[in-house]
Every structure is written in C-alpha cells, then in structure tokens.
N, C-alpha and C positions, 0 to 999 in steps of 0.2 A: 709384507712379503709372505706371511703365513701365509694368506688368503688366496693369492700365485700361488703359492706350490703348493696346494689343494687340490687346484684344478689342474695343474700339470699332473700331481701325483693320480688324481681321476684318469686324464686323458690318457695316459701311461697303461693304467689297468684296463682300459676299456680295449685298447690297441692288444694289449698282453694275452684278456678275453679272445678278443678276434680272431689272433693266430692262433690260439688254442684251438678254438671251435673249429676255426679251417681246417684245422689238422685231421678233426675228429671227423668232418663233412668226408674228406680226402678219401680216410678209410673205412667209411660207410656209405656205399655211393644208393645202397637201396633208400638214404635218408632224401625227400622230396624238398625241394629247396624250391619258396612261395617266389614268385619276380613281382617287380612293381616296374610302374614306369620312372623313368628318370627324373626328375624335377628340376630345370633349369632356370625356372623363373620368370615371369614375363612372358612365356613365346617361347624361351630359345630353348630346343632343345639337343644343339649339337655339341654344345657342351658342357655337360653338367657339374653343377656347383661344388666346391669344396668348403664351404662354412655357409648356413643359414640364411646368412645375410648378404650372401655372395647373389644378384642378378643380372639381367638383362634386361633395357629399358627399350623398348620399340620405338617409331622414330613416330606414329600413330596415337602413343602417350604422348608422346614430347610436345607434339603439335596441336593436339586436342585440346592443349588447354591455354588460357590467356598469360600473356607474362609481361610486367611490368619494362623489363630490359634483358639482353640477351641470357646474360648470366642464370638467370630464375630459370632457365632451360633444365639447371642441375638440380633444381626443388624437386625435382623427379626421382629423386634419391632419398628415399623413408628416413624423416630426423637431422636431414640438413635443411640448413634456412641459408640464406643468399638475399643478403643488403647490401643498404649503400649509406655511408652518412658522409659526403662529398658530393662532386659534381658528377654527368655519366660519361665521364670519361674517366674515372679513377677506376683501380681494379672492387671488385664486389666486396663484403665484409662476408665472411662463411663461420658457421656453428654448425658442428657437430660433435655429437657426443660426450658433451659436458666441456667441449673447447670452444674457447671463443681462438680461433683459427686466423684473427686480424683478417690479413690479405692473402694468405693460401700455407700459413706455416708448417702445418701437418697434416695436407690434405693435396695426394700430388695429382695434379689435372693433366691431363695430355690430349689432345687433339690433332688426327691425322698420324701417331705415334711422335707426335713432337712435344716434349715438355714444353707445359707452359709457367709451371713457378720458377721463379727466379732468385737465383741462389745470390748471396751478397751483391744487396741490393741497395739503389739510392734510398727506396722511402721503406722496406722492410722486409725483413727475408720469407723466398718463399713465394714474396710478391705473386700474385699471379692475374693480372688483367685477361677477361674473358669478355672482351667486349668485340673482338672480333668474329666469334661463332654466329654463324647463319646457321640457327636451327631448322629450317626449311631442308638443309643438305645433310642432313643427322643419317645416316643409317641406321646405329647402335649407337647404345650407351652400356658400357659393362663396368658394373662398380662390383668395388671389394670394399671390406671394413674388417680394420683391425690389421695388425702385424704378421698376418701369416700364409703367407704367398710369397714365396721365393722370385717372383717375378718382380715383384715393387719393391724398392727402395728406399731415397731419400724423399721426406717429405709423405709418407702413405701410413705414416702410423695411426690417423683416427679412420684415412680411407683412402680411396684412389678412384677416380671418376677415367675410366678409357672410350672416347668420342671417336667413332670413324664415320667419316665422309661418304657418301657416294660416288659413284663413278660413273653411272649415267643414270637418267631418269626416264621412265617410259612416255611422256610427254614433255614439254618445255612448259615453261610457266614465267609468268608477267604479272603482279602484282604491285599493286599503291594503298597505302595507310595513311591518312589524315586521324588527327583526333587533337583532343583540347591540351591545351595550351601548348600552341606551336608544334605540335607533333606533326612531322610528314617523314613517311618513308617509302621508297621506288627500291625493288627489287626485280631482275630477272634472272630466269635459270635456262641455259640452253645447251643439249646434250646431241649431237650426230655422229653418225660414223665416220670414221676418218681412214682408208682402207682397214687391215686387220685389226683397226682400236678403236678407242671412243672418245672423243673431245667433250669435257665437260669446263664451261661457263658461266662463271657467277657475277655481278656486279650488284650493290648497296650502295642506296645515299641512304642517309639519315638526319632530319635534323630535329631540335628538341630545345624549347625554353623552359619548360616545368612553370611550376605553380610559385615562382621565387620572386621576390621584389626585385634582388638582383638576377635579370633571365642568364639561363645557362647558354644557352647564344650555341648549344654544340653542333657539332658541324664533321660527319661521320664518313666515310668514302670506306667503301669494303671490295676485292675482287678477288678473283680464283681462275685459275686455270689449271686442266688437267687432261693428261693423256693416258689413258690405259689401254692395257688388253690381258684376257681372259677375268679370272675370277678373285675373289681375294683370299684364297688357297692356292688356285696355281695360276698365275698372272703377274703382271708388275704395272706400275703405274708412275709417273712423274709429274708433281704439283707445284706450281708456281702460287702465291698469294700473297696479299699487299693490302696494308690498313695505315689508315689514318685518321687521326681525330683529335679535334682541337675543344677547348669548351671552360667556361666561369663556372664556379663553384659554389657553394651556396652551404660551407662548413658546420659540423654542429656547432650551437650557442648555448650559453649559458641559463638557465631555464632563469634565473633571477631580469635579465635584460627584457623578457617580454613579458614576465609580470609586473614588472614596473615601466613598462612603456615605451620603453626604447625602440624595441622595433619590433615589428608583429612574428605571426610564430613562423611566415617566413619567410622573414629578415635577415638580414646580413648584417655581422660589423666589420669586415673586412671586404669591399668590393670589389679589391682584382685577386683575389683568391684565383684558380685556377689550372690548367696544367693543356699539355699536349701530349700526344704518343705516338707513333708509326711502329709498325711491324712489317719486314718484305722477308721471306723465307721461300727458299727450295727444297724440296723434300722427295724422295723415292720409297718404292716398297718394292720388295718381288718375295714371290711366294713359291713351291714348290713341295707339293703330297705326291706319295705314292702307297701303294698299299702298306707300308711299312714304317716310312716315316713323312715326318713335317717341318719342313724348313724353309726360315722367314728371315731377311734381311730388308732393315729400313734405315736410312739415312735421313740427315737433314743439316742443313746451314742456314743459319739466320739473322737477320739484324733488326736489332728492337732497341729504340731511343723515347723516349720519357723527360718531362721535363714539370717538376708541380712548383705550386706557389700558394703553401697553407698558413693561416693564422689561428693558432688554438686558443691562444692565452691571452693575446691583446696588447695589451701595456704593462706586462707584469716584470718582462725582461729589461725592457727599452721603453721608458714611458716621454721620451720625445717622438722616435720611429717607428714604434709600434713593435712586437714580436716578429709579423709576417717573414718566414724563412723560406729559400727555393733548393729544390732536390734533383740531380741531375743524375739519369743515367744512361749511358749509352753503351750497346755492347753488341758483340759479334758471339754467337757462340753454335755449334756443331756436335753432330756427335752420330753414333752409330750404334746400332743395336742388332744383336743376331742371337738366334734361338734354332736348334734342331732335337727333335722328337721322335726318339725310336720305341717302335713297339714291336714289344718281341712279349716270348713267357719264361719264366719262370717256375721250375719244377711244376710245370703244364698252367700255372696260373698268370694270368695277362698281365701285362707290364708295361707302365708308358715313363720311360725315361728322358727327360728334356734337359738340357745345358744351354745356358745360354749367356751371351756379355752382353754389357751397354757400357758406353762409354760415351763421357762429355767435358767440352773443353768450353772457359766462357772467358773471353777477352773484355774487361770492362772497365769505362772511364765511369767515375764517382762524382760528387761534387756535392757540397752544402754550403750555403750561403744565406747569412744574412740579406735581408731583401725591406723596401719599400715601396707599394706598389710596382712590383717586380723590377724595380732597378736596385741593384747588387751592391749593397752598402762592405761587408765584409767578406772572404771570406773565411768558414769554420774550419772546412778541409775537402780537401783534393788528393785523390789515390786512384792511382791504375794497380788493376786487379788482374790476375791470370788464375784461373783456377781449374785443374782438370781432377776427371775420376774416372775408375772403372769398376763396374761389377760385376762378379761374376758369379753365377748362381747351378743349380742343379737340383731339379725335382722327380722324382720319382712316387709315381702311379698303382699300387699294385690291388688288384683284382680278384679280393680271395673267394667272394663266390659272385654271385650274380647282385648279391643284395647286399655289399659288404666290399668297401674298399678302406686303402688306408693314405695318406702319403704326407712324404716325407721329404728336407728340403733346408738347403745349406744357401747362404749368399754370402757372399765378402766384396767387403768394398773399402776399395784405397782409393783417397781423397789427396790432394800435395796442391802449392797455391804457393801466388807472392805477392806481396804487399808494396807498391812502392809510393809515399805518402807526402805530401808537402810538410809533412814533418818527420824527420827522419827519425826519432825516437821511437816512430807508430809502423815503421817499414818492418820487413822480416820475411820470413820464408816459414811453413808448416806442412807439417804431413800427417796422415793420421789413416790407420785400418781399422774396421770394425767387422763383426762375423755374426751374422744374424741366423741361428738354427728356426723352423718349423716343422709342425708334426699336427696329423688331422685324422681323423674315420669319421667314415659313414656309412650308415646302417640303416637297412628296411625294408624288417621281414617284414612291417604289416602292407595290407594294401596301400600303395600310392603315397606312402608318408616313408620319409628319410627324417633321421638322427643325425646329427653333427656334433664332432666334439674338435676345437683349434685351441692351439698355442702356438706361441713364433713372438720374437724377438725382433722389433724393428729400430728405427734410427731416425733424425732429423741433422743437418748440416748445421753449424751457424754460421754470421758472415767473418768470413775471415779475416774483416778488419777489425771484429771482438777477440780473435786467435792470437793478433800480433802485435796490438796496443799496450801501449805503458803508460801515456799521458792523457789526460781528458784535454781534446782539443778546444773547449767551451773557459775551461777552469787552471788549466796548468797543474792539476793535482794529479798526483799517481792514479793510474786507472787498472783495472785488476783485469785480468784476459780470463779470456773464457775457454770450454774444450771442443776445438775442431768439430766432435760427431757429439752425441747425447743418444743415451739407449735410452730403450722401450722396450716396454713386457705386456704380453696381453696373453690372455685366454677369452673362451668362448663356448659354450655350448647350446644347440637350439633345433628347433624341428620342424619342417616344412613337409607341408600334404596339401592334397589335392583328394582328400576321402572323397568329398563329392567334385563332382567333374567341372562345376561348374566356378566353386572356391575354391582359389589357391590363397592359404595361407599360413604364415610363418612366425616362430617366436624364438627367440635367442637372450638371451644373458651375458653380457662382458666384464670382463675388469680390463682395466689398462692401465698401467704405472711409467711413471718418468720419475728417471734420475736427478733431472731439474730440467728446468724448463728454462733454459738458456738463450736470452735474445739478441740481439745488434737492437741499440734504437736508434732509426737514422733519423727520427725528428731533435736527435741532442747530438751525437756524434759519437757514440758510446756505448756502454755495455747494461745490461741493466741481468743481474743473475735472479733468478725464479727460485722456487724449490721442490724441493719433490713433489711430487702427488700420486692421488692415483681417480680413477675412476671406475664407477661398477655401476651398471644401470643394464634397463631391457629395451627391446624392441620387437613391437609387435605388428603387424602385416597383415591387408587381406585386399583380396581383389575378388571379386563377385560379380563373374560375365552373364546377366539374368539373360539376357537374350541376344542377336545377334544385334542388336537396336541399341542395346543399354548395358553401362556396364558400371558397378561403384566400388571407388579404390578406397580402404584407410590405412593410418599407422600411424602408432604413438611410441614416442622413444622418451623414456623418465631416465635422469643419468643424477647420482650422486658424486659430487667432486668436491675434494678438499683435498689441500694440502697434509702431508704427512708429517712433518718434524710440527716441534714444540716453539712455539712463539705466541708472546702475548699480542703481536697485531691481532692474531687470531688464523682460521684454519681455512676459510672458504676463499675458493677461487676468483677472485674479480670477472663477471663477462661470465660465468659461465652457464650458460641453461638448463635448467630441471626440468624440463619439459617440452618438446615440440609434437603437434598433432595436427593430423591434416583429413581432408574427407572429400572425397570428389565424386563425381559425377558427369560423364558422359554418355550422347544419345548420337543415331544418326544411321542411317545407312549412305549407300555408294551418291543415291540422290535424295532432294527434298531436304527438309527442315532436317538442321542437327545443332547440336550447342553444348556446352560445361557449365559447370561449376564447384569452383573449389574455395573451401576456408582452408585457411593456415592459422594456425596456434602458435605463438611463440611466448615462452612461457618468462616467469620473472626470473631475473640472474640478478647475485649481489656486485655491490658496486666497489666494493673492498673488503678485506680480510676479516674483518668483526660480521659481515653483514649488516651492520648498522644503517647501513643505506643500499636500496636497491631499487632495481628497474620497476619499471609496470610490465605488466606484459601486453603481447600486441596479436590480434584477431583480426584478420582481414579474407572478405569473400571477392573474388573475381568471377567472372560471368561471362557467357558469352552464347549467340543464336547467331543461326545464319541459314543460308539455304544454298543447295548444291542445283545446278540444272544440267540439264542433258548435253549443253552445246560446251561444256566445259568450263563453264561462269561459274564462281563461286562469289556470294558477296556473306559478309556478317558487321556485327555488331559486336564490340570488347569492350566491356565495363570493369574497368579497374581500381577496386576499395568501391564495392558495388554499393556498401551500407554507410559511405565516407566517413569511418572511423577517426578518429581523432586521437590516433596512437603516436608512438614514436620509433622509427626505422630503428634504432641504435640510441643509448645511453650511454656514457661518461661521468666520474667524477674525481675530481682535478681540481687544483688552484687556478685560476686567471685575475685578470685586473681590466676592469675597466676606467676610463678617463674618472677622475675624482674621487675614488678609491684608493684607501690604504694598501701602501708601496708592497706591503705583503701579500697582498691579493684575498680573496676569497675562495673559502671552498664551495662545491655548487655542483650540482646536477650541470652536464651537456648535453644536448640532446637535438638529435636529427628527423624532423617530423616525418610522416608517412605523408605521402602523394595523398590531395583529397578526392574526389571520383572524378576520374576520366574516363572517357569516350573515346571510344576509336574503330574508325570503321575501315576494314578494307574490302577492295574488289580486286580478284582473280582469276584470269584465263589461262586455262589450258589446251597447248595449240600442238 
C-alpha cells in the first residue's frame, strides 16, 4: 500500500502544480501558451483520452488482420491475449495484465452497450462468451485499462473493451470461408433505406471440426437486425439479434496421457464433453447534442441460456462414472443506462460535467450436476437467482489551459440479490454499496506529446451464491461466504506523442492492488477465497504509418504479480503473464495486392504459488495476402500458426486420475494444444 500512496501522493501534487500554474497563466495573460494536437489514439480524434492507455481501435485494424475465432477480434487491445482451452463454443480465456481473467472476471466487454459478462454464473463469474461478434460490423472499439473512469464499473478493473456496431454500410457484402479441417463459414451484410432510416442486416453460419480426434461437430447460426436514423450523437436506433451454437469439446489433458500413449496431443479422454448457447436480445440507443450538452439513453433485454458438459479430473471423484459434471444456465436479464453532459466554464475555464446511471437486473436459473456422458446422475445444486444494481456516477472535465486538463470523478454502486437454493441452508438475501473515487491530468506543453497521470478505485461482484452459502453442497461441511463486491486500487502514469507525424506512440506504468481476489467456483459448487495482491508492470506502444500502402504496429506489456500476505505456499500468482508481445504488419491500398502479418508472444506464467512449476510460453505468426479488384471482389488467403508451432493454447496444474491410477490421483501439467497451420480462403462481393 506504500507504493499506492506514492503515486496518489504524486498524482495529488501534479494536480496541486496544475491549479497553481493556472492560476499564474490567469494572471499573466502576456505568457504564450505552446497547443499541440489532441492524441486520441488510433484515428479518433473526437474524443481525447484520459490515461495513456486509454484508445480507439478502427474497425480497418480489426479486420486487417487474420484471427483464429471471433473473440481474437479483442487481441487488438496492446497486452491482452484471448484463448481457448475447450470447444468454440465456450466463452474465450482472456490475460491481461498480470491476470489470468478465466472467462471475463475483471475485464468487462460490452457490445452494442450491452454487457456481456455475466454476473453469478453457471460455469464462472464474469462469464463472458464472445462468440457472437461479427467483426465485419465493428465500427469502433474504445478500451480503457485500469480503475479510473467513472463510467466502468463491475468487472473493468484490469480493463473495459466498448464495441459498437454499425448502422449502415456504404455497400452490401456476401462472403464464404472454407478452410482446413471442416471450416466453412457464409456471411452476408445488407444495408438500405427505409424512408427517414436505415435497415441494417446480418446473417452467420459457421461451421468447425478442428484438428481433434474427437471433431468439434460446432454448428454456429448468428443474425442481426437494425433500424436507425440520423447519427450516433443525435439519432436513435433499434436492434434485434439472435445466436446460437451448439458443439463437442476437446478439454485440456493431462500432459502425462500423451506421453505415455494414451491418446495423441489431440485427444480426448472424455468424448461427449461439450456444451450449447443461444443468446436473443433487444436493444435501443438514442442520442441527442446540442452546442451545450450531450445526452445518451440505451436500453437493452435479453435472454442468454448455456448448457456445458466438462471432465477435468477423470476418475478421481467417481472412478466407476467418471468426474464428467454439467453447468446449466439460464437467464433473463435487462437494464438501462443514461448519461448527460454539460458544458459550461468555470471562472472563464471550460468545463465538461457528465452524470450518469446504469442499471441492471438478472433473473437466473443455475444448476450443477453430476453427469455421464451427459445423462444426469445427481444433482450438486439448483438456485434461482435475482440479482439487481445500480450505478451511479459523475465526472467532471476541467480545462485549465489549452495544454492542461484535469478530471475528476465519483461512482457508487448498490448491488441487493436473493438466493433461493435446493438447499435451504445456502438461500438468503444480500445487499451491498461500494464508492469508487477517480482523479487524472494531462499535460502537453511540448509538441504533440501529452503526460498522463490516473488513480481511481475499482470493484468486481462475486456470485452471490458465494455471499449466502453456509454448507459445501459437494461435502456437507461448513462453507465460509464470501463479500458481495471486492475493492481495487490502481494508479498509472504515462506518455503519448506523435513527435513525428508519422509514429504514434505511447508508455505507461501501473500498479493495481486487490483486496482478494474472491471467486464462486462453479465447477465444485463453492467458494474458493484468493488473497490479496497486487500488480505493477509497463506497457509500451507504437504504430508507424510508413506510407499510405504500409503500416507496422507493436507493444509489449511486462507485469509483475504476486500475492502480498505471508504464506509458506509461496507469493506468485498461478496463470498469471510476465510478458505479452506483438508485432504486425499491414500493406494494401483501396485495390490490388494487400495482406498481414502478426506474431503474438505469450509469455510463461507460474502454475502455483512456489513457481515450482510453470508454463512454456507460446509464439505464434498468422498471415494473410489477398487482392482487391475493381468490380468489388475481394479474394485472400489466411494462414493460421503460419510457422505450425507446437505450443500450448493454455496450461493447468491440478490433481486428476486416470483408469489404473492411484485413488489419489496425480499431480500433472494440463494442457490445451494450439491449432496446427490452417488454411482459409475467403471470397467477397461487394454489391
């Protein structure tokens, strides 16, 4: 906690500097005051950033380059990695920032302003399946990192990824993807006028065996409907959209099973592994600027049902039926979000002061069960869930000179919920408020280069069936509850230029600290308590537009993470990355030859507290060429793990049991190989 109030005590005095200087600018107006230009990051320059690390990802990046499954859309985010160690219908595995993030814990996604992690969940909180985004329909991508933005919430303490859609397209487009092993996928996008609005159009098949002994059989159906009109400032729009997707699984194994010959690296030992998902949501936005202010109201309602069926351990549990367990959830959930932004001055200095709610309500049936090839031997537990929130927040903007802002920024969020559980010991009701402050400057007398300094207080939920439990549903023994919310503290400081016109790039320094790190595990039925920690690491930036033909991106983020209290397991973080790095490369104009390529670095992470055992790390290049024509054809070529690396998507290590193994089971590396090189070619009309 020294090391926090350092950097608060920094950012304090920098702020205290500022108003000073203002003051003195105020009353010396013969003093020349240098401008630079804004730095938004990426492209955008309508609204400029409040931390370092704060950008905008164009939808130009996003598509330029090849990606294994939708998700990797977000590898467009400096120092997140986006895996899988399941089938492609599970939601992705995300790292960032010294977190291994499971399925979406502290890293909240939203798409179309609709969350998509999900709070007290069947298979893990936070959950966040992103297997529905057509990147094709990206507009923007606006990420934050770190606790300090009064806008984000639960779930945004390592970051916040914000995705908005399009609303028409200036031509229509028809596309098909074939590529190796069982890959085919049909997409179309079709956009016209509809008197004063615009109907936009989407439909997705997808289907996919992978490289597996057991194929993944998945089988994807994606669509979209949309009506707007005007802009998305002053406009409104209404979306309909609907996913479904079913598909076999192909889990991590125990690395001991294919060194001794059981089954190849990859094989299965459980064959109906598996799962299903649908998502059908309605959603609105409208929007409304005037020279003065800015006011945004968006809605949404949704139903999102899931259904898995994993086997981690084998026979370690159950060595007649095997482990294999199934995770059900189903739910309904809605919510509303409104924001207005006034700009006025302040003793003659500009001022943008924004207030805003969100609110969300999630109505959800649970379920775990024991399972053999998915018929349902017992079950663990069953709970219907109701959980609501609201937050509400207030940021302020202030403008002390041209080169020189500050802002500042309060959130509070009440959380209330009820438990009602096939055991009534584990039933209950909870409420809980937490109050998040932030505080930021940025500075930039010199040319075209801004200073950043953040702090701000963030938060995570747990599931609230860890809030109101007393009995382990697995063991009948006491079980110890957990709290409602979990604080977060983060600082930051870092500095982005654009000295020459041609490089933007940027460096930043973090810590981030948790209280503990408190989880729901829904693969036991139970609570499993973390401990504190913290994290301090860099990331650094650079985008280099050599010409209008060629442009090359990198950035490397090193994060140190340990736990803080005293224990002889030891201090390091299981899962967590010291390193990610990336390097790309795209060419191309409007016609003719264009193409990518990108390495990813994912670096080693220990595999428990001693570090006694840890990952490899994993390096893989994707590729891709293609050529544009005049008549609107587009065709290319996607090579995926161009150099067929022989790494591993994700690492594990855990006890399991195979058949003839002592009843104790074995400790042992798990692990989920990387895709070997695939091929994928699509063709594309635009009409």
């Amino acid at each position: 906690m020294n090391l926090l109030g350092g950097v608060f005590s920094r950012v304090m005095l920098l702020a205290a500097l500022g108003v000073s200087f203002a003051a003195e600018v105020a009353c010396a107006q013969e003093i020349f005051l240098p401008s630079i230009d804004v730095l938004a990051g990426s492209g955008d320059r309508t609204n400029p950033p409040n931390a370092a690390t704060e950008i905008t990802v164009t939808p130009e990046q996003i598509n330029a380059q090849p990606a294994m499954r939708p998700g990797e859309a977000l590898e467009q985010v400096p120092g997140l990695i986006v895996t899988q160690h399941s089938g492609e219908g599970k939601a992705n595995q995300y790292f960032l920032r010294g977190f291994n993030l499971d399925h979406g814990s502290d890293i909240a996604l939203f798409v179309d302003g609709m969350p998509v992690n999900m709070r007290t969940h069947g298979h893990g909180q936070g959950y966040a399946d992103m297997n529905f985004l057509i990147p094709e329909l990206i507009q923007s991508m606006r990420v934050r990192k770190g606790p300090y933005f009064a806008e984000e919430g639960d779930f945004a303490s390592a970051g916040a990824v914000h995705i908005d859609y399009v609303d028409r397209l200036p031509r229509n487009l028809a596309q098909v993807t074939m590529g190796s092993f069982g890959y085919k996928r049909g997409l179309v996008i079709g956009s016209h006028q509809v008197g004063a609005g615009t109907v936009l159009t989407a439909i997705e098949a997808t289907g996919y065996n992978g490289p597996w002994d057991n194929p993944d059989k998945q089988k994807k159906f994606n669509g979209i409907f949309r009506y707007s009109q005007g802009t998305a400032l002053d406009g409104f729009s209404f979306t309909a959209m609907a996913f479904d997707n079913k598909w076999n699984s192909t889990d991590q194994v125990p690395a001991r099973a294919i060194s001794q010959g059981l089954i190849g690296r990859f094989g299965t030992l459980d064959a109906t592994d598996g799962g299903l998902s649908s998502r059908y949501s309605l959603s609105s936005r409208w929007s409304m600027t005037t020279d003065s202010t800015v006011t945004h109201i968006s809605s949404y309602l949704a139903r999102q049902d899931m259904r898995l069926f994993n086997n981690f351990t084998y026979f370690l549990d159950d060595q007649v039926n095997g482990d294999q367990f199934s995770q059900l959830d189903k739910r309904f959930l809605g919510g509303i979000s409104a924001s207005h932004t006034i700009k006025s001055n302040f003793a003659s200095l500009p001022v943008e002061t924004t207030f805003g709610v969100q609110t969300r309500y999630d109505d959800i049936r649970l379920g775990l069960f024991k399972t053999a090839q998915r018929m349902t031997l017992t079950t663990v537990r069953a709970d219907d869930v109701q959980e609501a929130s609201a937050g509400f927040y207030v940021q302020q903007v202030l403008r002390w000179t041209n080169w020189m802002r500050t802002i500042a920024g309060m959130r509070y969020d009440r959380y209330t919920g009820k438990v009602e559980s096939d055991l009534a010991a584990n039933s209950g009701k909870a409420d809980a408020g937490i109050a998040s402050p932030k505080a930021g400057i940025v500075f930039g007398p010199f040319h075209r280069t801004e200073f950043f300094a953040n702090i701000g207080e963030g938060f995570h939920s747990n599931d609230l069936r860890g809030v109101t439990i007393t009995t382990d549903p697995n063991s009948g023994n006491p079980a110890d509850r957990v709290p409602f919310l979990v604080k977060s503290r983060g600082g930051e400081v870092g500095v982005r230029s654009r000295f020459l016109p041609e490089l933007e790039s940027s460096f930043a320094v973090f810590i981030l600290d948790y209280d503990s790190e408190l989880l729901f595990v829904g693969d036991a039925g139970t609570t499993e308590a973390s401990r504190p920690s913290r994290r301090v690491g860099f990331e650094w930036t650079n985008a280099y537009q050599y010409s209008s033909w060629l442009r090359f991106d990198t950035s490397l983020s090193m994060t140190h993470a340990r736990f803080t209290d005293i224990d002889p397991a030891g201090d390091h973080i299981p899962g967590a990355a010291t390193a990610v790095a990336t390097a790309g490369v795209t060419f191309g104009e409007a016609f003719g030859w264009f193409g990518a390529m990108k390495l990813r670095h994912f670096g080693t992470r220990p595999l428990i507290e001693d570090d006694s055992v840890h990952s490899g790390s994993t390096t893989l290049v994707n590729a891709r060429l293609g050529y544009r024509f005049h008549n609107g054809m587009k065709l290319w070529l996607d090579a995926i793990n161009l150099f067929n690396a022989k790494s591993n998507q994700i690492a594990y290590f855990y006890t399991s049991r195979l058949n003839g193994e002592p009843a104790a089971g074995v400790d042992d590396r798990h692990i989920h190989p990387v895709e070997p090189l695939a091929l994928r070619v699509s063709l594309a009309k635009e009409f």
